[in-house]
C-alpha positions as CSV (number, residue, x, y, z in Angstrom):
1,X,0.0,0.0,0.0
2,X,3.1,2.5,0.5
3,X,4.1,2.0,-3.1
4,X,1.6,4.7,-4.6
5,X,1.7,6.9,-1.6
6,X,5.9,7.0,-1.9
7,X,5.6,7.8,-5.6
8,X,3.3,10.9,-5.3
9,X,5.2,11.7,-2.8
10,X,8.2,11.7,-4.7
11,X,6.7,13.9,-7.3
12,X,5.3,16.2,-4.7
13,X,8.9,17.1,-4.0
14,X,10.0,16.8,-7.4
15,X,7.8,19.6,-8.2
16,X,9.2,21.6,-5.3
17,X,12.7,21.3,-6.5
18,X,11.5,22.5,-9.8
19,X,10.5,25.9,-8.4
20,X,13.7,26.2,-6.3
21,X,15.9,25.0,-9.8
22,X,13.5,27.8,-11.4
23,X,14.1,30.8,-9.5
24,X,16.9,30.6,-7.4
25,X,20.2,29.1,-8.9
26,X,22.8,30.0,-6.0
27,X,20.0,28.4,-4.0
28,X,19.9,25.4,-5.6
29,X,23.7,24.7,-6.8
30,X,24.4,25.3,-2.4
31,X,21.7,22.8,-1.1
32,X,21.6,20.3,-3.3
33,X,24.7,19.1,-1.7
34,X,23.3,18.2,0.9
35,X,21.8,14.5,2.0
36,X,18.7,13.9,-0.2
37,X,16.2,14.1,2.8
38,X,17.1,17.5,4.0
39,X,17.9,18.7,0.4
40,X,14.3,17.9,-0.1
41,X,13.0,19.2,2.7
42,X,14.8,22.3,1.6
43,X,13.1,22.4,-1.7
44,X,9.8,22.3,0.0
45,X,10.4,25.0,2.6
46,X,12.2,27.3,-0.5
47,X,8.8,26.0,-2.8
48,X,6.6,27.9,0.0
49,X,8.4,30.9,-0.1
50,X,8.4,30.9,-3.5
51,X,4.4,31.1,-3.1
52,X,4.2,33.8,-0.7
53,X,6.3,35.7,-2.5
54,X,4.5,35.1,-5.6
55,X,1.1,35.9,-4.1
56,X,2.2,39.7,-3.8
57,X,4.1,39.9,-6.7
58,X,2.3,37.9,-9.7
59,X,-0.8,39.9,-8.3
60,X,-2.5,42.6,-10.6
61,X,-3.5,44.8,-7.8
62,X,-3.8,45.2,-4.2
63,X,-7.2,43.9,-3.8
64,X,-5.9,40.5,-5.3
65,X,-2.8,40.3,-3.1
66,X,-4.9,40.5,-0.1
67,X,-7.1,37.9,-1.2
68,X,-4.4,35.7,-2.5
69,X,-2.5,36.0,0.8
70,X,-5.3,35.5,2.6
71,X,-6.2,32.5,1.1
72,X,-2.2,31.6,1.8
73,X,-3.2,32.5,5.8
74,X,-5.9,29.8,5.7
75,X,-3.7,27.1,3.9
76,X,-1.2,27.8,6.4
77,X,-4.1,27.5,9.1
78,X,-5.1,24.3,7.5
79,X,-2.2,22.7,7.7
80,X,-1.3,23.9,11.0
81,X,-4.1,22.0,12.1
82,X,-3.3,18.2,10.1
83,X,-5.8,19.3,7.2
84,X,-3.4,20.3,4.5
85,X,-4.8,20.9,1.0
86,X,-4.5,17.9,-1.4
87,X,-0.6,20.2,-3.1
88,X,2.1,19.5,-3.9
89,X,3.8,22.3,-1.4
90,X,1.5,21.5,1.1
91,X,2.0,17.5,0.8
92,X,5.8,17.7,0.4
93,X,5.8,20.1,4.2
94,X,3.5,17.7,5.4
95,X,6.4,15.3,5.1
96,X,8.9,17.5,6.3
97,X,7.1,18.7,9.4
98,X,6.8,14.7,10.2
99,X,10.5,14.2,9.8
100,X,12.0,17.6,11.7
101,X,11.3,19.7,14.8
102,X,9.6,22.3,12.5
103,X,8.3,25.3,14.0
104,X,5.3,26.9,12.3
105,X,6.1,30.2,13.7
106,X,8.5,31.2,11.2
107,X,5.5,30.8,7.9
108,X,3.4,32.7,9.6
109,X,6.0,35.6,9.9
110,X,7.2,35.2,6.4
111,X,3.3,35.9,5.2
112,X,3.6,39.1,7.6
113,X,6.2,40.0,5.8
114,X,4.5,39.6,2.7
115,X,2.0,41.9,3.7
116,X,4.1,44.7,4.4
117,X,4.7,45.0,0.3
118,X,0.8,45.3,0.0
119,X,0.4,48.8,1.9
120,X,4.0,49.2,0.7
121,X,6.2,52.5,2.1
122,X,9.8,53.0,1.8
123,X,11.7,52.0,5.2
124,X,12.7,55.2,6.8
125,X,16.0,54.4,8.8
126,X,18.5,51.1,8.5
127,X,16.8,49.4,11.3
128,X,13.0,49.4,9.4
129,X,15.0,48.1,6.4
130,X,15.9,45.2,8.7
131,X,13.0,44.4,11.0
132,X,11.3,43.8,7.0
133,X,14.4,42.1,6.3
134,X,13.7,40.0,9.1
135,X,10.2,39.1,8.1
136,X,10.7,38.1,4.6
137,X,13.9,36.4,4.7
138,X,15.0,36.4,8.2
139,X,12.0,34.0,8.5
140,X,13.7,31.8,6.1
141,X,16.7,30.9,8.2
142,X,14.6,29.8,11.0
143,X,12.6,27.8,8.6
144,X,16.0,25.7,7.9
145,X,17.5,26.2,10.8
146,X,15.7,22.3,12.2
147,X,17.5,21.4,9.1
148,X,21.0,22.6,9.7
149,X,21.6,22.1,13.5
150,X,20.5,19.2,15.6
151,X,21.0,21.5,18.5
152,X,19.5,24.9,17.5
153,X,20.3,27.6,20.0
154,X,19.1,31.0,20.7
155,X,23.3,32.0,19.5
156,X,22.9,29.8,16.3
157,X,19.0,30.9,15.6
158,X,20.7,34.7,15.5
159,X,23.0,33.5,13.4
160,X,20.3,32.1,10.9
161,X,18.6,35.2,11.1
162,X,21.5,37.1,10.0
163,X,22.1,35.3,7.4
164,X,18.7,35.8,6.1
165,X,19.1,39.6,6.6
166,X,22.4,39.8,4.5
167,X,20.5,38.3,1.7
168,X,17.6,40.3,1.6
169,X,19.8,43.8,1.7
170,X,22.0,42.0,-1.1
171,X,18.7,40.9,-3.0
172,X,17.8,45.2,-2.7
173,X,21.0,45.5,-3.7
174,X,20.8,44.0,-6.6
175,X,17.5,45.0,-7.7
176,X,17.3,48.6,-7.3
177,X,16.0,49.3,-10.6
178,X,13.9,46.4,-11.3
179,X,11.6,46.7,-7.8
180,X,10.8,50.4,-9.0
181,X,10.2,49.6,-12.6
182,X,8.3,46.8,-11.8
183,X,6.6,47.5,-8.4
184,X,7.4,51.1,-8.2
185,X,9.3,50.4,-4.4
186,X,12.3,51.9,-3.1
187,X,13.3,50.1,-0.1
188,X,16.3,52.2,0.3
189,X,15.8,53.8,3.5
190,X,15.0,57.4,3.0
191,X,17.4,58.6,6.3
192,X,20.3,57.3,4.4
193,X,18.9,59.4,0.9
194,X,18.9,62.3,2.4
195,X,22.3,62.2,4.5
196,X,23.6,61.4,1.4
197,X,22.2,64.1,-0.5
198,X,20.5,61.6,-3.1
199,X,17.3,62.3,-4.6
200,X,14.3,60.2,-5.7
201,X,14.3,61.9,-8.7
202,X,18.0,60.6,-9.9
203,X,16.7,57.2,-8.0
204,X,14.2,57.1,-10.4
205,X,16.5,58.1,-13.1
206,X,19.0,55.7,-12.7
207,X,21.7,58.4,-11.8
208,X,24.7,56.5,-10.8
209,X,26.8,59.1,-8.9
210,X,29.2,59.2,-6.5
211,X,26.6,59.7,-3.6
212,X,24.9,57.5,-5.4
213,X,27.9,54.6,-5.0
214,X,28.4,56.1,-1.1
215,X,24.9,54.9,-0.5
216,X,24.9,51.7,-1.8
217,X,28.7,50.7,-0.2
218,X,27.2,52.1,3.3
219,X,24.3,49.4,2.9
220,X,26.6,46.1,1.2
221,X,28.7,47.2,4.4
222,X,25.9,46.5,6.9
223,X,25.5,43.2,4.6
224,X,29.0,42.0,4.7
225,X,28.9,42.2,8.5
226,X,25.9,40.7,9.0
227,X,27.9,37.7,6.6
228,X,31.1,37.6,9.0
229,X,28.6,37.2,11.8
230,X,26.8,34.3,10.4
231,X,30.6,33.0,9.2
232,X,31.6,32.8,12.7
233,X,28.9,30.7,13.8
234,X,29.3,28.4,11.5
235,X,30.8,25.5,13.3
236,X,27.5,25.6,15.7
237,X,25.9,24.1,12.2
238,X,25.9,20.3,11.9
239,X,29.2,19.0,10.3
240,X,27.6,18.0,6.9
241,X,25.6,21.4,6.7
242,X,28.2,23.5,6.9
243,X,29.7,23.7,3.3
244,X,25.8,23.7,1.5
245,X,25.0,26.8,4.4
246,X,28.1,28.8,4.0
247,X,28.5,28.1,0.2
248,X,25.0,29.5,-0.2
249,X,26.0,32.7,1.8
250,X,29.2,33.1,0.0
251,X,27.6,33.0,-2.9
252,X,25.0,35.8,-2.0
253,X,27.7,37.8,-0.9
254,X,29.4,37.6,-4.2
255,X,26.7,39.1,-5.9
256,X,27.7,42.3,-4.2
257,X,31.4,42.1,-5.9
258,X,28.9,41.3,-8.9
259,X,27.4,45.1,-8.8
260,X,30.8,46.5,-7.6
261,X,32.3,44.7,-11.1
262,X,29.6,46.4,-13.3
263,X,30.5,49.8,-12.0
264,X,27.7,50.0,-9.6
265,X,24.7,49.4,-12.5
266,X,21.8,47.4,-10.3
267,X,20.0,50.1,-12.8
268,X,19.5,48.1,-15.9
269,X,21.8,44.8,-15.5
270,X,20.9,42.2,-14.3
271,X,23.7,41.2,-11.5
272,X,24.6,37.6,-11.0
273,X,27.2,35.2,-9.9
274,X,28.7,33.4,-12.8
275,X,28.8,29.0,-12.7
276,X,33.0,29.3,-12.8
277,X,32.6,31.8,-9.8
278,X,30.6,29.2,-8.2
279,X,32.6,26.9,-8.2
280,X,35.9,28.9,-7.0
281,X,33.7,29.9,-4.0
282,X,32.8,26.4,-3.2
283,X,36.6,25.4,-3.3
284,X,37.6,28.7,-1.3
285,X,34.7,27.6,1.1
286,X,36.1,24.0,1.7
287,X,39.3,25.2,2.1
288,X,38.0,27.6,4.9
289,X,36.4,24.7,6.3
290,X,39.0,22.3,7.0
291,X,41.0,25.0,8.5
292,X,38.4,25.1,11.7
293,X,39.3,22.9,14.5
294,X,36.2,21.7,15.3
């Protein structure tokens, strides 16, 4: 009788490692290296993201993104309570939550944060920039955190959450011209604007200047430390985790020398690591790796 039941079940997560192979390459290349179990279980947790993410953003208008992330809230509810919907997502976490000390706090914080791009405003100081931070990517690393340590504590949860927040400033950093062509936000915070003397109008503009560059450096700053604290945590992760957790970070962060090698353009290029860049990094990362004593 298991036969059927281990077959959909297989192409329930086959299906979530499609979305994860889809939109998120440095994702994907880092966690695949892990054991097949959590690797899946990764693909399903990434595949759920993917969804509340996409209920905002694939939306035509506000109205719609409510309703759509609303309806996410009461799947969520649903399968909270053992009644998940008859999905592949929702079948594949059902699995995972049966396997790992999952905590359901985290998903419901990561559809918070999706709701703060609804009634969308630009973050006024650094510290608004990363409390949303926190919410919508944050949330991630104590999603995988069950998966990563066997002994998660409140020192390695921080670290988690760090990570998440050096990703989502990176992922602004990155994007700048694509979220306001495309969703007309600007989650620059509007403090650091105006001490810099930078104005929405050459925002808008795609005015690369040298306030322009001071800005973006003083944020991939706050970034790269927010790395080096999740880097020195990293022997709290379980032994087989850590080159998939810190190849995936070092990867992130290389994005930034991405922008910084296209002359500061997050404009009108598309910023990416390249697959040979990948692969130095995983290298440099092993070789960092066996240099820790524990």
């Amino acid at each position: 009788m298991r036969e059927p039941l281990d077959r959909m079940l297989n192409e329930d997560y086959l299906y979530c490692e499609e979305v994860i192979k889809k939109h998120s390459r440095s994702f994907y290349y880092a966690f695949s290296q892990l054991p097949e179990e959590k690797a899946k279980a990764i693909y399903a947790i990434y595949a759920f993201c993917r969804r509340a993410d996409d209920t905002v953003d694939m939306a035509p208008n506000a109205e719609q993104q409510r309703k759509n992330l609303d309806q996410l809230e009461r799947e969520l509810v649903l399968f909270e309570a053992g009644k998940p919907l008859d999905d592949p997502v929702w079948c594949a976490l059902t699995d995972v939550f049966q396997h790992f000390p999952m905590d359901i706090e985290p998903f419901y914080h990561q559809i918070k944060g999706q709701r703060m791009d609804i009634d969308f405003a630009s973050p006024n100081t650094l510290e608004d920039l990363e409390e949303y931070s926190y919410y919508v990517a944050g949330t991630v690393g104590l999603m995988l955190l069950p998966l990563l340590a066997e002994n998660p504590t409140k020192e390695i949860a921080e670290s988690a959450v760090s990570l998440g927040i050096a990703m989502q400033i990176t992922n602004i950093l990155r994007d700048i011209g694509e979220d306001w062509r495309e969703n007309t936000r600007v989650y620059i915070p509007s403090q650091i604007l105006d001490q810099e003397n930078y104005s929405m109008k050459e925002l808008k503009s795609g005015a690369i200047t040298s306030n322009f560059i001071c800005i973006w450096e003083r944020l991939a700053s706050r970034s790269e430390e927010l790395y080096e604290n999740f880097k020195k945590d990293i022997h709290l992760y379980d032994k087989e985790s850590r080159l998939p957790v810190l190849v995936s970070a070092n990867v992130y962060r290389g994005i930034l020398d991405a922008v910084r090698k296209n002359n500061y353009n997050c404009f009108d290029k598309r910023n990416a690591v390249t697959p040979l860049e990948m692969d130095k990094i995983r290298r440099k990362t092993k070789q960092f790796l066996k240099s820790l004593k524990t």
